[in-house]
N, C-alpha and C positions, 0 to 999 in steps of 0.2 A: 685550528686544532693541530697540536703536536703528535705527529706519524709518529707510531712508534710499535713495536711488539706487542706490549701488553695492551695498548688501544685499539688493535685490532681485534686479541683475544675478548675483549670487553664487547665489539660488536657485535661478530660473530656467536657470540655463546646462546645468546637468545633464541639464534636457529638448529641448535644442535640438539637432536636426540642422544639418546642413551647408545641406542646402537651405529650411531656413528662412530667408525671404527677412529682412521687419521684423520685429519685436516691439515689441508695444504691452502695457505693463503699467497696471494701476488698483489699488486699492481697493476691495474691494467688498461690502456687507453681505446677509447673505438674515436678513428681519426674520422676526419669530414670528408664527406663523398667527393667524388669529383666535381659533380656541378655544386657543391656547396664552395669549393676551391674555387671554382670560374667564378662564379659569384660575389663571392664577399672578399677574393683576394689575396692579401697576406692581413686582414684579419681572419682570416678560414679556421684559423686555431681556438677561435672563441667557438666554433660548434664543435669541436672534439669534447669529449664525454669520459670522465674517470672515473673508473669503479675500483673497486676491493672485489678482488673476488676468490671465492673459496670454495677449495672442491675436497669432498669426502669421498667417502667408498658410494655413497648412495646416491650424492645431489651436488648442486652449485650453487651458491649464495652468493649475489652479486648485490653487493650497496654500492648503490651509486652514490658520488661525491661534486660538489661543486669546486670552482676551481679553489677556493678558498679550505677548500681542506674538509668544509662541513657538509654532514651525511643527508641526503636528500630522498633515503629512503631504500631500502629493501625488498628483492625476488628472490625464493628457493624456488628451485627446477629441478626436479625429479629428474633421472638420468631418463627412464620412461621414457620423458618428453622432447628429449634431443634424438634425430634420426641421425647425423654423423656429425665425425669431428674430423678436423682436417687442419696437420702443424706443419707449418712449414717456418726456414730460418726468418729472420729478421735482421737484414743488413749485415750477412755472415755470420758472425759470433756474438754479436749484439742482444740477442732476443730469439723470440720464437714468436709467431702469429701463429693465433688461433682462430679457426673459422668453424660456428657448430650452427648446424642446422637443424629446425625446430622442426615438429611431427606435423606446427603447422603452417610450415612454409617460410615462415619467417625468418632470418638469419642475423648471426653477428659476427664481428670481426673482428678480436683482440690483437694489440701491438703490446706486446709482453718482453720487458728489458730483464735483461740478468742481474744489475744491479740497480736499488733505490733506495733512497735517503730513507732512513725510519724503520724496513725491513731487513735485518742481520741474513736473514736465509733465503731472499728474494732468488738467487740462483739455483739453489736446494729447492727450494719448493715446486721451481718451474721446471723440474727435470721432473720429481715423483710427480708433479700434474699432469705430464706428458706421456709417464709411465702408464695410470690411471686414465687418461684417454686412450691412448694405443689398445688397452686391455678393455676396454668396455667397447670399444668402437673399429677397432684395429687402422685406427688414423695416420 
């Protein structure tokens, strides 16, 4: 599947209400634990996990992707159901990681780069997401 702008907006639209204000889309990777590293090695990259993910004024939409580029399916998360968010840098100026925690227990960890192939505003986007979690979560 060719990345690209308007193939995102072709995903995503299916989850958008009326009253979604903006949307801000990224690229986003959740890398492999540590014991998945000890384990499988320097194949350890084959359990890391890509998503699309996309945050509005209200919720987050994250499709996940295989590594081939094709979409493996779709979660909206109500802001409701995340208890905090937590950003910190990514290899100095590289990125940002995201860490949000769920109402129920649950958690993830995005590795979020500033620039990627097929997204024009992958660096834009990931500042107003940042904006957009500070303000809902004070992260």
């Amino acid at each position: 599947m060719k990345f690209n702008d308007e193939k995102v907006k072709e995903i995503v639209t299916p989850f958008m209400d009326e009253d979604d204000l903006a949307s801000y889309y990224c690229y986003g990777i959740v890398t492999a634990t540590r014991l998945q590293m000890f384990l499988l090695g320097s194949f350890s990259g084959l359990a890391n996990k890509q998503y699309l993910l996309t945050f509005t004024n209200k919720k987050l939409i994250m499709t996940r992707m295989g590594m081939s580029g094709k979409l493996k399916g779709s979660e909206v998360i109500e802001y409701t159901n995340i208890k905090s968010a937590k950003i910190s840098n990514l290899f100095f100026v590289f990125g940002k990681k995201i860490k949000l925690k769920f109402n129920d227990g649950s958690k993830v960890k995005f590795n979020i780069n500033r620039r990627v192939m097929g997204i024009k505003k992958q660096g834009e986007n990931l500042q107003n997401i940042c904006q957009i979690l500070r303000g809902k979560f004070a992260a």
